[in-house]
C-alpha positions as CSV (number, residue, x, y, z in Angstrom):
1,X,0.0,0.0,0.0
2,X,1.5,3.6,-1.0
3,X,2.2,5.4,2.0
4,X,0.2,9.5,1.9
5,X,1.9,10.8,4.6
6,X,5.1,12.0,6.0
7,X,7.1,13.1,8.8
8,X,9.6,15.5,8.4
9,X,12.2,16.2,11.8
10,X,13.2,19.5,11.6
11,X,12.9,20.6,14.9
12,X,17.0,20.8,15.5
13,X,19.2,24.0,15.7
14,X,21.9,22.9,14.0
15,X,24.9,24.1,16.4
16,X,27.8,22.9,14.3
17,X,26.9,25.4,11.5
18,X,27.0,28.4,14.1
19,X,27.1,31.0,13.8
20,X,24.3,30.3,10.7
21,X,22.1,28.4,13.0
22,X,22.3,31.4,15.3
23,X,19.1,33.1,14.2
24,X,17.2,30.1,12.6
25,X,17.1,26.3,12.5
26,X,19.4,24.3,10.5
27,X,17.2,22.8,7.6
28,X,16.1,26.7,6.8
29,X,19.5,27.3,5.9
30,X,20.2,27.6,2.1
31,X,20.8,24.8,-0.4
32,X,21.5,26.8,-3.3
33,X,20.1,29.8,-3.4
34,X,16.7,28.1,-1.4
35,X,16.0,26.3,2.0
36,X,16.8,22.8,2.6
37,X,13.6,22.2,3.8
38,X,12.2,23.4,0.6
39,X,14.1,20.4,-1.3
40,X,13.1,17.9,1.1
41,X,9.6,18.8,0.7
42,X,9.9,19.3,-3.5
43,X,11.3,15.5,-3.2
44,X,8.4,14.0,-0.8
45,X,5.7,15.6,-3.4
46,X,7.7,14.6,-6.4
47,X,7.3,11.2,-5.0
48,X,3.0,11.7,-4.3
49,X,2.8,12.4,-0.8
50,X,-0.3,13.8,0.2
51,X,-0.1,15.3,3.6
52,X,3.1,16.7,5.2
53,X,3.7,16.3,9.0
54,X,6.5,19.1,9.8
55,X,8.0,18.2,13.4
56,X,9.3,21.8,14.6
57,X,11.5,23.4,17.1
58,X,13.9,25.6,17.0
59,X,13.3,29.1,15.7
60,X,9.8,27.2,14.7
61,X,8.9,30.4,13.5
62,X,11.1,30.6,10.7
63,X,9.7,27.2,9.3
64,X,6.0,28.2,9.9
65,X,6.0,31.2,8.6
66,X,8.2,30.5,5.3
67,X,5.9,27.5,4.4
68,X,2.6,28.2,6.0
69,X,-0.8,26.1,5.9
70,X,0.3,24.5,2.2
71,X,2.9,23.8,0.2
72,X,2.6,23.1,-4.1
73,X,-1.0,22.2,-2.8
74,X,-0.1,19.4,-0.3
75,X,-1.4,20.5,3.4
76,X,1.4,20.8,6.5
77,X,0.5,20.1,9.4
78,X,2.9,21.5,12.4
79,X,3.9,19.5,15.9
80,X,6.4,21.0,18.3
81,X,9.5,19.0,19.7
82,X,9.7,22.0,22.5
83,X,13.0,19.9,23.7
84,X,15.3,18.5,21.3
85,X,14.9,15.3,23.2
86,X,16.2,13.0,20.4
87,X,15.3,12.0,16.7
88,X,12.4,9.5,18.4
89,X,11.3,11.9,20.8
90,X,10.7,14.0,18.3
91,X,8.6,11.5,16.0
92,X,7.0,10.8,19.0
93,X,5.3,14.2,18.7
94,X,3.9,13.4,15.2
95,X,1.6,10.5,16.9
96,X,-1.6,12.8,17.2
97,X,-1.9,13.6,13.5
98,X,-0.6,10.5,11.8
99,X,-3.1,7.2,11.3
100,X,-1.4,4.3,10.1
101,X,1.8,3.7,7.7
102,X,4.6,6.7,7.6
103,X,7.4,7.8,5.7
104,X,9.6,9.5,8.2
105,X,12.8,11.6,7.0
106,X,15.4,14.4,8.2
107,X,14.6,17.6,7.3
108,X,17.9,18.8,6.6
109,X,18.9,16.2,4.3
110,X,18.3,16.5,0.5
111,X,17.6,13.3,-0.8
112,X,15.7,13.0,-4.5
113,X,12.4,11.5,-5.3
114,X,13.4,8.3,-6.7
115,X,14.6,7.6,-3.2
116,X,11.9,7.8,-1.3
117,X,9.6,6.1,-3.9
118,X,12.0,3.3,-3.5
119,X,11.2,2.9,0.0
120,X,8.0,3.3,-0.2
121,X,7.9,0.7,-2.9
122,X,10.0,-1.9,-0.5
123,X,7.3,-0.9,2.3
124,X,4.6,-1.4,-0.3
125,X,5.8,-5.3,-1.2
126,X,6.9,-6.4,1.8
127,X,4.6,-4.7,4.6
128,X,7.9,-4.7,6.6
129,X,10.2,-1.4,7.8
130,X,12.0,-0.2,5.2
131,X,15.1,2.1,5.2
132,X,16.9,3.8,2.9
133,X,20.6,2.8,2.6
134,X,23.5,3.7,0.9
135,X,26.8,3.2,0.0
136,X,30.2,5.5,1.3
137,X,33.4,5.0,1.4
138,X,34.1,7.0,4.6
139,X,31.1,5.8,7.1
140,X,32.9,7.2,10.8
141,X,30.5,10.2,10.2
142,X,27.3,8.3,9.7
143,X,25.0,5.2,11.4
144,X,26.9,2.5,9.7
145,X,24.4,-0.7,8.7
146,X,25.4,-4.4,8.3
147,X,22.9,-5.6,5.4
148,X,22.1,-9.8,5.1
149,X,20.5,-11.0,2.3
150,X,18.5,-7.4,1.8
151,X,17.9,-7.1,6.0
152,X,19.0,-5.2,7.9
153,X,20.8,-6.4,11.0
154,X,22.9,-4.2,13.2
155,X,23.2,-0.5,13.3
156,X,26.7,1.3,14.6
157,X,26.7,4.7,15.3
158,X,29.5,5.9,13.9
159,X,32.0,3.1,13.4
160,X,35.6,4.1,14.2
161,X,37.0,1.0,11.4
162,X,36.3,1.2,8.1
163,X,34.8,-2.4,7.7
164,X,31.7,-0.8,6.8
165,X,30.3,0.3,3.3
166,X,27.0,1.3,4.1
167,X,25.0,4.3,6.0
168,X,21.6,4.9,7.1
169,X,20.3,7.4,4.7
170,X,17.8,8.6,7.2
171,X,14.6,7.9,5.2
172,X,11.8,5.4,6.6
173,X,9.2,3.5,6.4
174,X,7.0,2.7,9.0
175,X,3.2,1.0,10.0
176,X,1.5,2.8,12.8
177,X,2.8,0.9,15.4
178,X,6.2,2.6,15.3
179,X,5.3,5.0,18.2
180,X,4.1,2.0,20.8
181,X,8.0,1.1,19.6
182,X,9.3,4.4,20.6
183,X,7.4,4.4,24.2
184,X,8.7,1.0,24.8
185,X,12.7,2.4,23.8
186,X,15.3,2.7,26.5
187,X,15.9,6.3,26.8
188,X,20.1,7.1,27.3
189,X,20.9,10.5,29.1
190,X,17.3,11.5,28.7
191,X,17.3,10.8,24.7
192,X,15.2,9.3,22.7
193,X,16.9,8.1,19.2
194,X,15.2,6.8,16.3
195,X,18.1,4.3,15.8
196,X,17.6,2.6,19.3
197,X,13.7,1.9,18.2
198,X,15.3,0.6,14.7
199,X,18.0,-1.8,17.0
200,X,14.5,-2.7,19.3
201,X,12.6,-3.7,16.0
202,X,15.5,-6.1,15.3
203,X,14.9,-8.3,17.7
204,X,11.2,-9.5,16.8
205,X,11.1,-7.7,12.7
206,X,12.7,-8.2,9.9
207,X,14.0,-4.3,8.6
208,X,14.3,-3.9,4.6
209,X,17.3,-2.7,3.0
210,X,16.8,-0.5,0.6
211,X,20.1,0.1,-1.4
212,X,19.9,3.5,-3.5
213,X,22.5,5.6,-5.1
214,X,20.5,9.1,-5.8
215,X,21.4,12.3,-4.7
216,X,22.2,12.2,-0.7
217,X,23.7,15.1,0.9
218,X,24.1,16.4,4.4
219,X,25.3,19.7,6.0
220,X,27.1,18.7,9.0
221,X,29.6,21.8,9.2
222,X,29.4,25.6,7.5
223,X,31.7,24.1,4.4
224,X,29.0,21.4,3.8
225,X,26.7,23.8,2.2
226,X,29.1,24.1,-0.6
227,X,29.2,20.9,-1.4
228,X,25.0,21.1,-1.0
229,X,25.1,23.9,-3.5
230,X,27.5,22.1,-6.1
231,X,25.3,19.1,-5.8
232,X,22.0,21.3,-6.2
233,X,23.6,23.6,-9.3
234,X,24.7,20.5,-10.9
235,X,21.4,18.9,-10.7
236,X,19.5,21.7,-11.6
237,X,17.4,21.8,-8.4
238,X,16.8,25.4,-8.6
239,X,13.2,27.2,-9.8
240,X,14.6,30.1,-11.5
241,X,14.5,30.3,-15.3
242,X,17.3,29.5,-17.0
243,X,19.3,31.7,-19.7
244,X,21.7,29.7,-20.9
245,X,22.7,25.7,-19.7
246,X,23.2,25.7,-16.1
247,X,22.7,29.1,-16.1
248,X,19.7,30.2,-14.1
249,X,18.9,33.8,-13.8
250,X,15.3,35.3,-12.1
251,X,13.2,37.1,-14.4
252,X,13.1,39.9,-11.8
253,X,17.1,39.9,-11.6
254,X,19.2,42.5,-13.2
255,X,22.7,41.2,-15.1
256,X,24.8,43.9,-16.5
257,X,25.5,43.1,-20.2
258,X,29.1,43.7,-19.3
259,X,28.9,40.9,-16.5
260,X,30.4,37.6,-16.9
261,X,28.1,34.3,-15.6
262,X,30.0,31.3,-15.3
263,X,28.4,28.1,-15.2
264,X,26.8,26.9,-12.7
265,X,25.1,29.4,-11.3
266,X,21.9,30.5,-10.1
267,X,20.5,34.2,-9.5
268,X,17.3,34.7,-7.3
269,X,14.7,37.5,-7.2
270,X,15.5,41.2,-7.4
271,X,19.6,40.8,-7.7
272,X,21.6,42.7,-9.4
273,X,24.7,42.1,-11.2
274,X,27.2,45.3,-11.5
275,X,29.0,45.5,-15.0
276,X,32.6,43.7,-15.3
277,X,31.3,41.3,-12.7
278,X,32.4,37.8,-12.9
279,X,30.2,35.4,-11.2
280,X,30.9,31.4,-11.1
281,X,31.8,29.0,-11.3
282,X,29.2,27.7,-8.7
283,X,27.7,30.2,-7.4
284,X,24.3,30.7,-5.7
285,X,22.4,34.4,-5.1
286,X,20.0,34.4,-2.7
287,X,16.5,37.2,-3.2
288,X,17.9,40.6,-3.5
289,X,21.9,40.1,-3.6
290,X,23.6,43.1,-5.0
291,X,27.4,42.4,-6.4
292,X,29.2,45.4,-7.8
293,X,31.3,46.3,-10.4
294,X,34.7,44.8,-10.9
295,X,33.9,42.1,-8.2
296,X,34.9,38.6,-8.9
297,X,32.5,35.4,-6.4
298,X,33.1,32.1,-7.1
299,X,32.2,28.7,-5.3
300,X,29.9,31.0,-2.6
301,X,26.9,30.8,-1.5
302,X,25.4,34.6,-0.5
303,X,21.8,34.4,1.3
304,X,18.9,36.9,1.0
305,X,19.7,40.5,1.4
306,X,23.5,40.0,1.1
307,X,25.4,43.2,-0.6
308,X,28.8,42.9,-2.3
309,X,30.3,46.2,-2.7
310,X,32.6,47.2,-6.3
311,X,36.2,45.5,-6.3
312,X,35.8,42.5,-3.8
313,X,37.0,38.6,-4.3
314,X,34.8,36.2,-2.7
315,X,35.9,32.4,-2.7
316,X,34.8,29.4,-1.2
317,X,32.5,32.4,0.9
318,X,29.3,31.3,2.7
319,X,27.3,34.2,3.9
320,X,23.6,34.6,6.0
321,X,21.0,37.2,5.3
322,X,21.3,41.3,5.2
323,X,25.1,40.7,5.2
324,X,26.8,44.0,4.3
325,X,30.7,43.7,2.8
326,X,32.3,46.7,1.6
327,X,34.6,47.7,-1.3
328,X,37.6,46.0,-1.7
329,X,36.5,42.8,0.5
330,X,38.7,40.2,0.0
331,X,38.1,36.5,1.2
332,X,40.7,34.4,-0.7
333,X,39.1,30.7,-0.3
334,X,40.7,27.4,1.2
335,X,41.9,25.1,2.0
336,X,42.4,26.0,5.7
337,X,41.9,24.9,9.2
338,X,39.0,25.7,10.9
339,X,37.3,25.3,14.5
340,X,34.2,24.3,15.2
341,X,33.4,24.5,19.1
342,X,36.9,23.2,20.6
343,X,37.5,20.8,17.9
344,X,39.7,21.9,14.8
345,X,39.1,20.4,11.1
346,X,42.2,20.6,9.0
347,X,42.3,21.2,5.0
348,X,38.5,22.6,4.3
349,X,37.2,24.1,1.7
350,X,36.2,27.5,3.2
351,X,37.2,30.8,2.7
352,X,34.4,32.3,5.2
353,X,31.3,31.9,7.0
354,X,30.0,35.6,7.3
355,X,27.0,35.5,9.7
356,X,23.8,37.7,9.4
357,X,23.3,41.1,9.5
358,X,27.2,41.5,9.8
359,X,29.2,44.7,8.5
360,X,32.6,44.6,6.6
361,X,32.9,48.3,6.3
362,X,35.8,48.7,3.6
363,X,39.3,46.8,2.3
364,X,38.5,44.2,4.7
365,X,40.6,41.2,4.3
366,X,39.5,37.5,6.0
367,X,42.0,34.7,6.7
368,X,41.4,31.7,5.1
369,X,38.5,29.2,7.3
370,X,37.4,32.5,9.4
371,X,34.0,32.3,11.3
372,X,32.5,36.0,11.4
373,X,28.9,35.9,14.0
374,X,26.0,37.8,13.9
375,X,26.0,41.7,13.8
376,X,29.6,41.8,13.9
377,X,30.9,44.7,13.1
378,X,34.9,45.1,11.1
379,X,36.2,48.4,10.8
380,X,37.9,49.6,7.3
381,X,41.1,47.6,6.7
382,X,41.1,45.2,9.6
383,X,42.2,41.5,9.1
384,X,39.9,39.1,10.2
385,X,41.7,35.7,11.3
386,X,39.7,32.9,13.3
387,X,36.1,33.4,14.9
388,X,34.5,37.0,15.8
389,X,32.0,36.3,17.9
390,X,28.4,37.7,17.8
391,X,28.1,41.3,18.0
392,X,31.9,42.0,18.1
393,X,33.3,45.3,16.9
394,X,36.6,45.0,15.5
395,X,39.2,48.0,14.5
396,X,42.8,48.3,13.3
């Protein structure tokens, strides 16, 4: 039987993309030059769900009020995970609004149609769970799987050997009874995790395997959503009409004749492009970006609102909203070393994560792998090396 409705979790916060996450949740951040959650949802409709069940939280606002009562026609109905008490926890809060078999899935995870269809063909056939799996090389960052004849059979949360080829790829299929499963799951430091319900099933229920190789991308750190946008340009995920190939441009969106587009690379609503501009390689504008003359952004991703004054280089740049960088801004690109929390990643692609609302007033120059916070505000001709925390005013 086809499944009609899903859950989507995307109550998280995201906190090892701050200082993104700082001002909404992690699956509202852009792929591209539009929300993650946007994708996931295209995908779930592409694939004919008929109701979406949206599991919010953080900054729930931000979610709510982006999507509201409908999206492309398919209702949303909104629970609150008022504690992020675990991935179970918060499909736990779904129960009240779902009635019988569910597809369940990560809202900050793009994933295409064909995938999900797949499970819910395996559920379909088989009337047993079915999850999503798929192949990678590297697995220590994922729930690995052991897969027998097409089962399922252990989970390890990541696996620090490498005999493992397989990962959860975070999209489910359930019958109703998977929240009596959840209640009856042994909660660890007051959690709730969908993969200790999976490992409880186990034991009395067989768990399909279903082995897919579509489009599967997570944003774990700042220099992931990159790597989402290269995978979304090269897809063509985006909405915006296209010029030329791979060349997407807003009909509302002003390109100087005299600028250069490089494929791929999308332009939203109401930009504007500044004559001898040279834009791409892979390069997303989020609604009502403004890059000047002479400047040169390639490999970036600039949210809504962002401004780019004449003469600046941006590289391997990731900005939020109403982000305001002056002439002359310079962020070279990686590789470089960058810290996350206490713990330090070594050879990233990133040339910057500038935060919203912050202010580069002038011949600002960034370090390689710096972290710039919210409303941060750098004084003409300062060098910006590391993280500047939220609200920080930095001089020469």
């Amino acid at each position: 039987m086809h499944i009609d409705t899903a859950v989507v979790l995307a109550a998280g916060e995201g906190t090892r993309l701050r200082p993104l996450t700082r001002n909404r949740p992690k699956p509202m951040l852009p792929a591209a030059n539009r929300p993650i959650l946007e994708h996931v949802f295209d995908a779930l409709v592409e694939a004919g769900i008929e109701k979406l069940v949206a599991v919010v939280g953080y900054k729930r606002d931000r979610v709510q009020d982006h999507f509201g009562p409908t999206y492309r026609g398919i209702p949303i109905s909104y629970v609150s995970q008022t504690k992020q008490l675990g991935s179970g926890h918060a499909l736990l809060q779904a129960r009240s609004v779902v009635d019988g078999p569910v597809l369940v899935m990560n809202g900050d995870r793009l994933v295409d149609a064909a995938t999900i269809e797949s499970v819910d063909t395996s559920y379909a056939e088989t009337g047993h769970t079915s999850i999503a799996v798929i192949e990678r090389q590297d697995t220590s960052r994922y729930g690995a799987v052991e897969v027998q004849d097409g089962d399922i059979v252990d989970i390890v949360e990541k696996p620090q050997h490498d005999e493992f080829r397989l990962i959860n790829g975070g999209v489910y299929a359930f019958d109703g009874d998977i929240f009596e499963a959840i209640d009856e799951t042994t909660r660890h430091a007051g959690e709730l995790a969908l993969t200790d319900t999976i490992e409880l099933l186990l034991e009395s229920d067989r768990i399909q395997a279903v082995e897919v190789d579509g489009m599967w991308v997570d944003a774990t750190y700042p220099w992931d959503l990159l790597t989402v946008a290269r995978e979304v340009l090269a897809r063509g995920r985006v909405v915006e009409s296209a010029r030329d190939e791979q060349v997407w441009v807003d009909n509302s969106a002003r390109v100087h004749d005299e600028a250069t587009l490089q494929s791929p690379v999308v332009i939203g609503p109401d930009c504007e492009v500044g004559p001898d501009a040279v834009i791409g390689p892979n390069v997303a504008l989020g609604r009502n970006t403004t890059i000047g003359a002479n400047s040169v952004v390639q490999h970036t991703v600039l949210d809504a609102d962002t401004r780019v004054d004449p003469s600046s280089t941006l590289v391997d740049t990731v900005t939020g909203q109403d982000v305001n960088l002056g002439v002359n801004t310079v962020v070279p690109g990686g590789p470089a070393d960058v810290q996350v929390g206490t713990e330090v990643f070594e050879d990233q692609r990133l040339g910057a994560v500038i935060a919203d609302r912050a202010v580069a007033l002038g011949d600002v120059s960034f370090v390689s792998g710096s972290l710039v916070g919210p409303n941060a505000r750098l004084a003409t001709g300062v060098t910006v090396d590391g993280t500047v925390r939220e609200g920080a005013e930095v001089v020469r």
